[in-house]
C-alpha positions in Angstrom: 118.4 144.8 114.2 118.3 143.8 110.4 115.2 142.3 109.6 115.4 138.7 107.0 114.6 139.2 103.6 112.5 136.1 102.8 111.2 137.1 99.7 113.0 134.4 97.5 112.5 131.6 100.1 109.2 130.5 98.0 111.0 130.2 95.1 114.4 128.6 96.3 112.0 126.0 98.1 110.0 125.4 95.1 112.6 124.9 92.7 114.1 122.3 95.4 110.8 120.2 95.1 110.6 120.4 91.3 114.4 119.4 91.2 113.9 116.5 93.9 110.8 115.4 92.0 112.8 115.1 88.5 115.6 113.3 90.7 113.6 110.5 91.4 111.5 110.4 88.8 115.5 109.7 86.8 116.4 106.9 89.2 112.5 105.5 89.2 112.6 105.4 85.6 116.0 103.5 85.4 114.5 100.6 87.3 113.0 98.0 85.0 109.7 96.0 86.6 108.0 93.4 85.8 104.6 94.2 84.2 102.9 90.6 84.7 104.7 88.8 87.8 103.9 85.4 88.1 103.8 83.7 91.3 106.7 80.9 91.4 106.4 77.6 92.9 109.5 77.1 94.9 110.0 73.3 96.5 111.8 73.7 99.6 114.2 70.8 99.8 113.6 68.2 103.2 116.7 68.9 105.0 117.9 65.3 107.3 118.8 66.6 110.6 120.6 63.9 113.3 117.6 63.8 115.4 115.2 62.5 113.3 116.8 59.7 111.5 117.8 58.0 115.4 115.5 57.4 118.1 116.5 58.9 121.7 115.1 59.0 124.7 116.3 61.3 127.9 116.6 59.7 131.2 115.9 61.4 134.3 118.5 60.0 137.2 115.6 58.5 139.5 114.3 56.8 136.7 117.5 54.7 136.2 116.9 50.9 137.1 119.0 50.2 140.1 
């Protein structure tokens, strides 16, 4: 049975991390940040929903005058 010649594994798996590092450090170096974010104050608007501008009340059956 032929035995597998490993010897240039190292170097094939090496040069896969040094090209996967350069990779990202491309599409990391494309992104622009901002260096001093500053926090924004956003007003959330009051939404008017049906059941609070009219006044209801639920019934039960029993409690129905007769």
């Amino acid at each position: 049975m032929p035995q597998l010649d490993t010897s240039t594994w190292l170097t094939m798996i090496l040069s896969m991390f040094l090209a996967l590092f350069i990779i990202f450090q491309l599409k990391i170096s494309k992104h622009s940040f901002y260096y001093n974010p500053e926090q924004m104050l956003m007003k959330t608007p009051k939404q008017n929903t049906p059941w609070e501008t009219k006044w209801t009340k639920i019934y039960l059956p029993l409690s129905l005058p007769l």
